[in-house]
C-alpha positions in Angstrom: 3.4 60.7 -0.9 3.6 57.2 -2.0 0.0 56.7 -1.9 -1.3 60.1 -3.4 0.4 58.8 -6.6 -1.1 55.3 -6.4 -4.4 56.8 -6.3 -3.1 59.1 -9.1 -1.5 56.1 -11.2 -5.2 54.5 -10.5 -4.0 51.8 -8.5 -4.2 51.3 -4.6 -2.3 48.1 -4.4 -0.3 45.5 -6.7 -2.6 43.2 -8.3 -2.3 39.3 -7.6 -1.9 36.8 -10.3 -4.8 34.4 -11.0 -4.4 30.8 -11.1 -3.0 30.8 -14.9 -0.6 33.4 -14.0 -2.4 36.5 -16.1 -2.6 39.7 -14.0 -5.7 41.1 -13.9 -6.3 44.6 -15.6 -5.2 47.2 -13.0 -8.1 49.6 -11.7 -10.5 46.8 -11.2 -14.0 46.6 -12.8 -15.1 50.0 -11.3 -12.4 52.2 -12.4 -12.3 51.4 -15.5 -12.1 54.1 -18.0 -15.2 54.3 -20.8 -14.6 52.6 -24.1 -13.4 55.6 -26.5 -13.4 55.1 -30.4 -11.4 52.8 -32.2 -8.1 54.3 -33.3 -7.1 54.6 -37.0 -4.4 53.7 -39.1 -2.7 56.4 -41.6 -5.5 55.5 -44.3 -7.9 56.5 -41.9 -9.5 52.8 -41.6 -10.7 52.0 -38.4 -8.9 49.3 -36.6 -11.2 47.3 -34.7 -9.7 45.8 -31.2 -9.8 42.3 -30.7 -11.4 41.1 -27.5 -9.3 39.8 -24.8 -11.4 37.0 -22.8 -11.3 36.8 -19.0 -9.1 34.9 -17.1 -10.0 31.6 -15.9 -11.3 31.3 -12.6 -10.0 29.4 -10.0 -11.1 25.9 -9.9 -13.2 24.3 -7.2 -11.3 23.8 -3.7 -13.8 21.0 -3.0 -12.4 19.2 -6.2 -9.1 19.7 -5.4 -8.9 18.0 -2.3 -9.1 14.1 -2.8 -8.2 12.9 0.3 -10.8 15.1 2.7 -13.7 14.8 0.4 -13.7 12.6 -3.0 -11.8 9.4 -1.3 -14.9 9.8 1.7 -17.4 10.1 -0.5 -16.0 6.7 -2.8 -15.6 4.8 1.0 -12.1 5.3 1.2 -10.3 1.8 1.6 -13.3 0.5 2.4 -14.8 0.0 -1.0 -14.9 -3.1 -2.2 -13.7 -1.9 -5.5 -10.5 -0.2 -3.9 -9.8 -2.7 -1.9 -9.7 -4.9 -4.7 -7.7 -2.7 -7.5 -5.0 -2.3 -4.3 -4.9 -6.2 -4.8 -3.8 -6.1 -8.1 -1.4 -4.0 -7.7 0.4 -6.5 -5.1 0.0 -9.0 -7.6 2.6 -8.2 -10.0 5.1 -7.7 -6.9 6.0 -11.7 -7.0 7.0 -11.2 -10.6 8.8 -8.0 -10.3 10.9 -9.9 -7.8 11.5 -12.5 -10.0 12.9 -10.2 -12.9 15.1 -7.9 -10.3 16.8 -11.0 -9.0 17.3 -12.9 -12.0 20.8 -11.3 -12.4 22.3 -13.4 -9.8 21.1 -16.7 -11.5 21.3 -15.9 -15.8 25.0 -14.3 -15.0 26.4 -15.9 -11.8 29.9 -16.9 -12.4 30.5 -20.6 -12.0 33.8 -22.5 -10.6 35.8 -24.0 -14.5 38.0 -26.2 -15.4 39.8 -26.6 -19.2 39.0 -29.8 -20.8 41.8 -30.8 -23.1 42.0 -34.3 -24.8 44.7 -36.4 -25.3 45.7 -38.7 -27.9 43.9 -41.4 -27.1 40.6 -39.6 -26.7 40.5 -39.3 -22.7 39.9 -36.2 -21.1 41.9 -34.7 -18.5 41.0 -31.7 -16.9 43.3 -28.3 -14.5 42.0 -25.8 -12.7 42.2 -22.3 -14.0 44.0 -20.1 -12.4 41.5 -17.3 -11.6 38.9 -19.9 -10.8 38.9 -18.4 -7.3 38.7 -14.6 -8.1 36.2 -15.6 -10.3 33.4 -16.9 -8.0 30.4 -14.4 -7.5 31.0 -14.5 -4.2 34.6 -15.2 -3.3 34.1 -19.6 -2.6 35.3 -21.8 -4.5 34.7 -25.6 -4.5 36.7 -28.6 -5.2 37.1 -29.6 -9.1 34.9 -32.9 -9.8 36.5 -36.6 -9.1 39.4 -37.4 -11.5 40.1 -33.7 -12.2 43.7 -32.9 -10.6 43.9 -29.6 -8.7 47.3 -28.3 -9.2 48.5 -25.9 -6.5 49.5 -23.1 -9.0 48.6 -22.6 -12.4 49.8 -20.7 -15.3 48.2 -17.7 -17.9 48.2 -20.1 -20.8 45.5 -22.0 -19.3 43.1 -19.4 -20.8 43.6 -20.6 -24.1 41.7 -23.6 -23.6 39.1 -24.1 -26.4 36.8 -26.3 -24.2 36.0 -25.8 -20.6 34.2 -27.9 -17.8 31.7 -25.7 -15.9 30.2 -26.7 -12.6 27.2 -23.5 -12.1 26.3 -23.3 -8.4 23.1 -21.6 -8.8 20.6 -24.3 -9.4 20.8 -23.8 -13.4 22.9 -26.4 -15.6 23.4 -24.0 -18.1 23.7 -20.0 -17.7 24.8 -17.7 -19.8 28.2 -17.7 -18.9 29.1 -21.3 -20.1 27.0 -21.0 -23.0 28.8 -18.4 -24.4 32.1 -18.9 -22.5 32.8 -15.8 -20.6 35.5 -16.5 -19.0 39.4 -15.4 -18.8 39.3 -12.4 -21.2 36.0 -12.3 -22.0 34.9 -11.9 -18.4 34.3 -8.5 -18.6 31.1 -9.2 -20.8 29.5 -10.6 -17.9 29.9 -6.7 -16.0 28.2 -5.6 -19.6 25.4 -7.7 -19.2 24.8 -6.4 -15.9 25.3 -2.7 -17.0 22.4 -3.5 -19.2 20.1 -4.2 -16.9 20.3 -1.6 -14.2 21.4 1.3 -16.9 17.6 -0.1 -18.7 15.6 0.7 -15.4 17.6 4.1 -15.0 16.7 5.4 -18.2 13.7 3.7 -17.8 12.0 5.3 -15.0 13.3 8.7 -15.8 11.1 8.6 -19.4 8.3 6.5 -18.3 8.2 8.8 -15.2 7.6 11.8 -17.2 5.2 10.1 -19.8 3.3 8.7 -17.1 2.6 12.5 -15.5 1.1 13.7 -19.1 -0.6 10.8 -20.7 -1.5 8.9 -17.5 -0.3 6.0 -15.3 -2.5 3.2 -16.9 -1.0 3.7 -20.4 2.5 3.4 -19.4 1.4 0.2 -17.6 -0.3 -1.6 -20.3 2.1 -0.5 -22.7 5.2 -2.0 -20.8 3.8 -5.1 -20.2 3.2 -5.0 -24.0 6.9 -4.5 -24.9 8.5 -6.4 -21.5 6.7 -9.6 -22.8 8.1 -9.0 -26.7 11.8 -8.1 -25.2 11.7 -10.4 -22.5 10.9 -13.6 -24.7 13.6 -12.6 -26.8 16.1 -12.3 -24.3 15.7 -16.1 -24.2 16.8 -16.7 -28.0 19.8 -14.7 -27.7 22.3 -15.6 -30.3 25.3 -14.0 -28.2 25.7 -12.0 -25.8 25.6 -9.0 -27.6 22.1 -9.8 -28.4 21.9 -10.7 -25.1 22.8 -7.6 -23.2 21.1 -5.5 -25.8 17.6 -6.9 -25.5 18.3 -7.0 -21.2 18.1 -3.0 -21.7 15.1 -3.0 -23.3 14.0 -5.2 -20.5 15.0 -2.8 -18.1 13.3 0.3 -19.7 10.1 -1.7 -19.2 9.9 -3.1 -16.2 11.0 -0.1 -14.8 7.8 1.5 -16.6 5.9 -1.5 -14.8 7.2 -0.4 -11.3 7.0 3.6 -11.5 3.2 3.0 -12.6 1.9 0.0 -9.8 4.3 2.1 -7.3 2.5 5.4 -8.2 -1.2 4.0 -8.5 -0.5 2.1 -5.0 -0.1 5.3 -3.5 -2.6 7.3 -5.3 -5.4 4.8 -4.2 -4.8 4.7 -0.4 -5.8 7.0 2.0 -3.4 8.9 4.5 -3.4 6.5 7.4 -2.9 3.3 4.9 0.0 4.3 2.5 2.6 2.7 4.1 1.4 0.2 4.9 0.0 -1.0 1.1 3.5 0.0 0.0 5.1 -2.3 2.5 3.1 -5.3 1.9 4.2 -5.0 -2.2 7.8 -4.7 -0.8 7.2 -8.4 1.4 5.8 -9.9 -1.5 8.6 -8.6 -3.6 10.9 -10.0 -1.1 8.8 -13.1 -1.5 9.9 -13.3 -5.4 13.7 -12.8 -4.2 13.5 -16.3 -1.8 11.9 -18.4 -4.2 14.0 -17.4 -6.9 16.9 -20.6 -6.0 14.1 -22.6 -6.0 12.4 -21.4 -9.6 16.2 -21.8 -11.4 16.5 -25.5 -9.6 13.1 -26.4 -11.0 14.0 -24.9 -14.8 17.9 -26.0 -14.7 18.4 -23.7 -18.0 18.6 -20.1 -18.3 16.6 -19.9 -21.8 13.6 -21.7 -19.8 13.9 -19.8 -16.5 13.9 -16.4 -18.4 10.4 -17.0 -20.3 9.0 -18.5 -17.0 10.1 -15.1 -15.2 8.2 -13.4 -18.4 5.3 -15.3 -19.2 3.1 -14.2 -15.7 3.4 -10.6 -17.3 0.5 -11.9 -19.8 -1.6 -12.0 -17.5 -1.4 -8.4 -16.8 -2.5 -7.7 -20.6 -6.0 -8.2 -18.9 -5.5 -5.3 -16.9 -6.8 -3.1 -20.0 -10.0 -4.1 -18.9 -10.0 -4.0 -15.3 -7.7 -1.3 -14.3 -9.0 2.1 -14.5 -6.7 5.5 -14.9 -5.6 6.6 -11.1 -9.0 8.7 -10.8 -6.8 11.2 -8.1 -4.9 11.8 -11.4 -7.3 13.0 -13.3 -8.9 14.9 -10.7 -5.4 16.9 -10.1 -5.2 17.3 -14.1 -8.8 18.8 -14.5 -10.2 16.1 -16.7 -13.1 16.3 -14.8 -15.5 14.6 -17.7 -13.5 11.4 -17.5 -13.3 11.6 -13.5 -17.4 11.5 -13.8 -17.0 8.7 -15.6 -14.8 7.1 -13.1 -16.5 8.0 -10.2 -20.1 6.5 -11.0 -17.9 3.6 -12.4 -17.1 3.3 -8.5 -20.4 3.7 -7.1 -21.4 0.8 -9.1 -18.7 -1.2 -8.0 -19.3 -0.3 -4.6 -23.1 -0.4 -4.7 -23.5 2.8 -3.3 -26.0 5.6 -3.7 -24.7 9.0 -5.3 -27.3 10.3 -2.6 -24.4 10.0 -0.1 -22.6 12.8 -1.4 -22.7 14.7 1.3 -20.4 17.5 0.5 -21.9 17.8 -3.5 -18.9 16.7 -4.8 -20.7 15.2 -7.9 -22.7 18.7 -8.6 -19.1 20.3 -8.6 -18.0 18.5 -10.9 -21.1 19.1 -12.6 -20.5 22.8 -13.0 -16.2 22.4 -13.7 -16.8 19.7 -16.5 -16.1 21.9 -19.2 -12.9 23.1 -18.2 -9.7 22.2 -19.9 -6.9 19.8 -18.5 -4.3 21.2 -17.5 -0.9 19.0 -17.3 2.2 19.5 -15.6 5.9 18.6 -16.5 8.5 17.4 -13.7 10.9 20.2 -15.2 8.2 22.9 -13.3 9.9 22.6 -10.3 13.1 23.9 -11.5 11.1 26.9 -10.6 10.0 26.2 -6.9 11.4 27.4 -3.7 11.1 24.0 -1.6 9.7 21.3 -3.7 13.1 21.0 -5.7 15.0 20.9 -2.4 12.8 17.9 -0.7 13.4 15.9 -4.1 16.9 16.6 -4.2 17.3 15.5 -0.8 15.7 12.2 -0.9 17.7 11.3 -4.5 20.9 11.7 -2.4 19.5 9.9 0.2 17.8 6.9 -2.6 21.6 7.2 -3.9 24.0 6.8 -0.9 21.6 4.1 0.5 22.1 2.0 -2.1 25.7 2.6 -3.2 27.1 2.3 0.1 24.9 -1.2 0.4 27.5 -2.4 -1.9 30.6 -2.0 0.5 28.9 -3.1 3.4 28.0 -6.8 1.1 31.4 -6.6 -0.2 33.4 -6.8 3.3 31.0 -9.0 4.6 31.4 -11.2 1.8 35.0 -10.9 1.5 35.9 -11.3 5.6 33.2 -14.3 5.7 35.8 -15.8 3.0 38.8 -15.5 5.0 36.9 -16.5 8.0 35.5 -19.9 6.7 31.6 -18.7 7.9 30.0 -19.8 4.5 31.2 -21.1 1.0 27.8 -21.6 -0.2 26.3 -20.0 -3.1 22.7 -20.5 -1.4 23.9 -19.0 2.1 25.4 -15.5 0.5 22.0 -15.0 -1.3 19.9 -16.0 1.5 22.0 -14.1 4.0 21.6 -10.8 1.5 17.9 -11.6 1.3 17.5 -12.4 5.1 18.7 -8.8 6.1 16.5 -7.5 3.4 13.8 -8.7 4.8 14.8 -7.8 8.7 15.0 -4.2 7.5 11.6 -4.0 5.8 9.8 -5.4 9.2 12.0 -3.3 11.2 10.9 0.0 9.3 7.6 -0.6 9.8 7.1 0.1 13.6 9.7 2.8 13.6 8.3 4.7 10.5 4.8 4.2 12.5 6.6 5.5 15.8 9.1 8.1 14.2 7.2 9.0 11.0 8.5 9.2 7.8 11.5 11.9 8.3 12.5 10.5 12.2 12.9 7.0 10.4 15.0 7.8 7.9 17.3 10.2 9.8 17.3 7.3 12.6 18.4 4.8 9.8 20.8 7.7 8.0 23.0 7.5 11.7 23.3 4.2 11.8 24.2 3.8 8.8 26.9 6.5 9.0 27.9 4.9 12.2 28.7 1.8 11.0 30.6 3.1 7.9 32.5 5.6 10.0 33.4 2.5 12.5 34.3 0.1 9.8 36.7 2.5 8.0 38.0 3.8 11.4 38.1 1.6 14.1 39.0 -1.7 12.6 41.9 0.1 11.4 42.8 0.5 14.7 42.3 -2.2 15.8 44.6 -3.8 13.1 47.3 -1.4 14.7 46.4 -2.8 17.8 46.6 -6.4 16.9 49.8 -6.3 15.2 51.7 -5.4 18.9 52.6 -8.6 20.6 51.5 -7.6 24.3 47.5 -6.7 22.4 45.9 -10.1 22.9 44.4 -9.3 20.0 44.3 -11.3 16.8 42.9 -10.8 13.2 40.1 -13.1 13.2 38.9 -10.2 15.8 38.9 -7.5 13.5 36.8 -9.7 10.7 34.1 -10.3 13.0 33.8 -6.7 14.1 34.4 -6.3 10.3 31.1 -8.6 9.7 28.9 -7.3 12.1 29.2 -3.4 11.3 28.6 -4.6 7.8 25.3 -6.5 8.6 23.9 -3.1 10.3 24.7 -0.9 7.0 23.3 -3.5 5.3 20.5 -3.7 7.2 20.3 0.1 7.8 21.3 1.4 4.2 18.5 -0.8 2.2 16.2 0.7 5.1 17.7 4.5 3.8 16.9 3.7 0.4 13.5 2.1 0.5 11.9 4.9 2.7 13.3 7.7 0.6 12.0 6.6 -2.6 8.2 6.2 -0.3 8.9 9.5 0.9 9.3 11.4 -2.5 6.1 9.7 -3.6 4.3 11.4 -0.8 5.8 14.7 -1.0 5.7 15.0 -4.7 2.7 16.5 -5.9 0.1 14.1 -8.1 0.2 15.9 -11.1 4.4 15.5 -11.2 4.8 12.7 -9.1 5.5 10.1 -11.8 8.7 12.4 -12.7 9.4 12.7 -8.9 9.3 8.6 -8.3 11.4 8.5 -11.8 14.0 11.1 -10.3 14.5 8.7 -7.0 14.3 5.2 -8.7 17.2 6.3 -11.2 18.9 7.9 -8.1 18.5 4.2 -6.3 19.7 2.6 -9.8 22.7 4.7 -10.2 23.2 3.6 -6.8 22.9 0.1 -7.7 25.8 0.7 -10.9 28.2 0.7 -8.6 28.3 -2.6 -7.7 29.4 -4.2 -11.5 31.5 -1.0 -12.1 33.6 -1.9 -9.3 33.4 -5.6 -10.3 35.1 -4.3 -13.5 37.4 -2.8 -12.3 38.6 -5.9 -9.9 37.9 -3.6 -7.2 40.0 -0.5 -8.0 39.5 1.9 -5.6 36.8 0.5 -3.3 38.4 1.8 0.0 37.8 5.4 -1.8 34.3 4.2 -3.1 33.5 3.6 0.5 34.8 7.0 2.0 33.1 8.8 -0.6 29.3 7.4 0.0 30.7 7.5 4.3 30.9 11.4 3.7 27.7 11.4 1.7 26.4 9.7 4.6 27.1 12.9 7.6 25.9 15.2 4.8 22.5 13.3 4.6 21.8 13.5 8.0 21.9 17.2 8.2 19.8 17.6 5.0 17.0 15.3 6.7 16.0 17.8 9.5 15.3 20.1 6.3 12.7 17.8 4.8 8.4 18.6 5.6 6.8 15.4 7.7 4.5 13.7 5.5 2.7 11.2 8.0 -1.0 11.3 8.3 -0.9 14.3 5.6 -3.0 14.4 2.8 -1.2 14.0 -0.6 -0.2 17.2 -2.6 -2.1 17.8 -5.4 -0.7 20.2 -7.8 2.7 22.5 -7.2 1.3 25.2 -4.9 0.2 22.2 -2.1 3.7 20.5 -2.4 5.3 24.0 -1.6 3.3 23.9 1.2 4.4 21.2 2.9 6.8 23.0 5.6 9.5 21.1 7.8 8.4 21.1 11.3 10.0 20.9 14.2 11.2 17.3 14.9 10.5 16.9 18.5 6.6 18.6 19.4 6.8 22.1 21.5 5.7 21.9 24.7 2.0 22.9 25.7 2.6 26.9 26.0 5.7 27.5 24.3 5.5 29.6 20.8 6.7 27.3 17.6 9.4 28.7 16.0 7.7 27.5 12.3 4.2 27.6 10.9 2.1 24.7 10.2 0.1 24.6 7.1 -2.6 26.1 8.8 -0.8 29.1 9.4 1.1 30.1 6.6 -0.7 33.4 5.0 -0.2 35.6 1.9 3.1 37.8 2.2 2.9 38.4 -1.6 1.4 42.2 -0.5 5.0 42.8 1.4 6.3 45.6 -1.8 3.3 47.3 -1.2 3.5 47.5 2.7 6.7 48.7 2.1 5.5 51.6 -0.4 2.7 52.6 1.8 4.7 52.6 4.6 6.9 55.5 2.5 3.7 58.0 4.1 4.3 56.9 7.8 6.2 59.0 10.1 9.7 57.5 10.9 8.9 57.3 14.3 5.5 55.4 13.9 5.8 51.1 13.8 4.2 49.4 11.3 1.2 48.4 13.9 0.8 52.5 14.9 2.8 52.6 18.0 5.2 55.7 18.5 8.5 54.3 18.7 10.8 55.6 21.6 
């Protein structure tokens, strides 16, 4: 019988790991066997055993759950303190907005002419011949009085030694004319780009994992440090090598600057206020993007517009002084000395009386002071069942939302051309940032409405819809229009063409935004800075794709579009797969993050059985092997719950 030799072995069931992962010793404490004397070696020395200490017990539950009884005990978002550490993270959101926008201002292509002199010392100027394919946005403007514009042109233009530049952003001077990228140097200006965007993707996947082991307000301090040495140099740039090379390094740290304020935003709030904290950042972000024209009309140079976009960041430097480590950090860590510290640092701030502490959390952490910290690298949940799926999930999604943004601005763009809407530098940007905008106030009462996981597979569809309608039905309807009985012309099919491409727009920067606040609430705290840096350089490799195709003059955007359409139908299944996160308390540490279990999306009914477990519900199947041994001494026509089977 299975369980006459368990009994024999000394064992009556598997033992359970502990919290470090040790097993304990099998037999328990009352079976085990009197200590006999020490063995020998072949000289006959005795060979004393070295002690083996205990495992480490389990740390206190009550310590371990911030948001149901630390964050209650510190008054929630109701201290004064909170409230006001919340406001400096909003603060930085204006310049933030300032530095991810400056791209279309330092490196916008401006409409040129070549400037040749003639004998007598007059100038005469012709329009070059790719002037047109040129502009950032496909418009193009008439060449200055006096300067002929010659109906075609010729590829010996581009060996003009001086050119005439007329910039349309606001700036006299960008760095573009300064450094004459133009004809077959062009392709510099996609390099400086690349810099950028490929410095905030490497970026927040480093600063994401340093910020999980040595703590968000390090990385913080420390990339303002460097983003204000980098960033000033960017504006003495001797070429654009220098240039593009110091716009990496820019990159890296402002993308350390956003992963931190992001993660300490969402570490401060309590369930029912995260997104709405993270929203307001995202308006005044949005905030930074529409006073941008105005900031480069006010500096009219590039060299003084970059250090006025830098400069704010010294006053962050003072955050050393005033911005404490994330103290739901360091509870999830075990650094339980330094979250005393923290704690009566808040009471202070707060003027309240420890006597409040209703549930003892300060005599808990009394007794767990002395334990060691114990730190946690994103590469942990290789090893998960669930987390690794939810993250993987929302990276796809943070990726397709923002590549397939790009084709929707690119057609919109392209058939606004053809269609004389706009040929206006200021309208394009404006448009872009307008539909920005219309998505972020949109998500708000659907996310409050749907949740977190309804919202995004509500703005997944239509964003599928519309790509799946552009790339389908128009080109129909271009069949259509070609017959001469149709009644149909082209200038139908562009503005069919526009309007699917303002709802992706609108619905793909809505797909992109919510996954990256998604994985910040699903990820556990102790990995959740290499969970937000997972997503952001998912949302900047999304973002590449945009100067890669520029690069390539377009190559192959019709496939670049079915590509991230197909990515879109295989988001929307992997959606219903993701946990709900609205009105949950954060995940601490790995085991809570595993946890988090998808539920149904529409509630059962009042009666009817749920098909999954809550939270509540889930229990301990780790026991199953050893129901299944003991169940070797049953009778095979007894159930598992007694009952004689028929």
């Amino acid at each position: 019988m299975a369980i006459d030799r368990r009994r024999e072995s000394g064992g009556g069931s598997r033992p359970l790991p502990e919290e470090n992962g040790s097993v304990p010793r099998a037999g328990g404490e009352g079976a085990a066997a009197p200590p006999g004397p020490p063995p020998a070696n072949a000289a006959g020395v005795e060979i004393q055993a070295v002690p083996v200490p205990p495992p480490a017990a389990a740390c206190s539950p009550l310590l371990l759950d911030y948001d149901g009884s630390v964050l209650p005990f510190l008054g929630g978002l109701g201290g004064r303190y909170q409230r006001t550490l919340v406001l400096l993270t909003w603060v930085p959101a204006l310049v933030i907005g300032f530095s991810k926008f400056s791209d279309s201002f330092l490196l916008d292509q401006p409409d040129f002419w070549c400037r040749e002199a003639d004998g007598q010392g007059n100038w005469s100027g012709t329009l070059a011949p790719i002037h047109a394919n040129h502009s950032g946005n496909g418009s193009s403007f008439p060449p200055p009085p006096g300067l002929p514009t010659p109906a075609t042109g010729n590829a010996s233009e581009c060996g003009c030694r001086e050119w005439h530049y007329r910039i349309r952003a606001g700036l006299v001077q960008n760095v573009v004319s300064k450094w004459d990228l133009v004809c077959d140097s062009a392709w510099k200006v996609h390099i400086a780009k690349f810099s950028l965007l490929v410095g905030l993707i490497f970026g927040h996947l480093i600063t994401g994992c340093i910020a999980d082991w040595v703590g968000r307000r390090p990385v913080l301090l420390f990339s303002v440090i460097f983003i204000l040495i980098f960033g000033l140099t960017v504006a003495l740039s001797v070429n654009v090598t220098m240039f593009s090379t110091l716009r990496f390094f820019e990159g890296f740290c402002l993308a350390g600057i956003v992963l931190s304020l992001y993660a300490l935003r969402i570490e401060l709030c309590p369930p029912g206020h995260r997104f709405m904290i993270t929203m307001v950042a995202s308006f005044i972000e949005m905030a930074g993007q529409f006073l941008m024209p105005g900031l480069a009309a006010l500096c009219r140079d590039w060299q003084v517009l970059q250090a006025v976009i830098i400069c704010p960041f010294l006053l962050m430097l003072l955050y050393w002084v005033i911005f404490p480590e994330s103290l739901r950090w360091l509870m999830a860590t075990q650094q339980f000395e330094a979250s005393k510290e923290l704690i009566l640092q808040f009471t202070h701030k707060n003027r309240m009386n420890t006597e409040s502490d209703i549930k003892g959390v300060v005599p808990e952490l009394e007794k767990e002071i002395t334990r060691r910290p114990k730190k946690v690298c994103i590469v942990k949940v290789v090893g998960t069942r669930n987390l690794w799926k939810n993250i993987v999930v929302l990276c796809v999604n943070s990726l397709t939302g923002y590549g397939i943004h790009h084709c929707f601005a690119k057609s919109m763009m392209g058939h606004e051309a053809k269609m004389a809407i706009t040929h206006n530098f200021y309208a394009d940007y404006y448009t872009m940032a307008g539909i920005a905008l219309a998505s972020c106030l949109a998500m708000c009462p659907v996310v409050g409405f749907l949740g977190r996981r309804g919202g995004l597979l509500l703005f997944m569809i239509l964003t599928a819809l519309a790509s799946l309608l552009q790339l389908g039905l128009l080109n129909l309807i271009g069949k259509y229009s070609q017959l001469p009985d149709s009644g149909m012309s082209d200038s139908v099919k562009d503005k069919f063409s526009v309007a699917f491409s303002i709802v992706g727009m609108f619905s793909s920067h809505a797909v992109g935004s919510l996954s990256v606040f998604f994985c910040a609430e699903i990820t556990p705290t102790v990995i959740r800075g290499g969970g937000l840096g997972l997503v952001l350089a998912s949302a900047g490799f999304g973002r590449l794709t945009a100067p890669i195709m520029e690069l390539h003059n377009q190559k192959g955007y019709f496939l670049h579009h079915v590509i991230f359409a197909c990515c879109t139908l295989i988001c929307i299944i992997c959606i219903l797969l993701l946990p709900e996160s609205k009105n949950q308390n954060l995940p601490e540490n790995i085991p809570d993050g595993e946890h988090y279990t998808r539920q149904p999306l529409l509630p059962h009914k009042k009666g009817e059985q749920p098909l999954l477990l809550t939270n509540s519900e889930l229990k301990d199947y780790s026991g199953l092997h050893d129901s299944a041994a003991v169940s070797d001494g049953i009778p095979e026509n007894t159930t598992a719950n007694g009952m004689k089977s028929m």
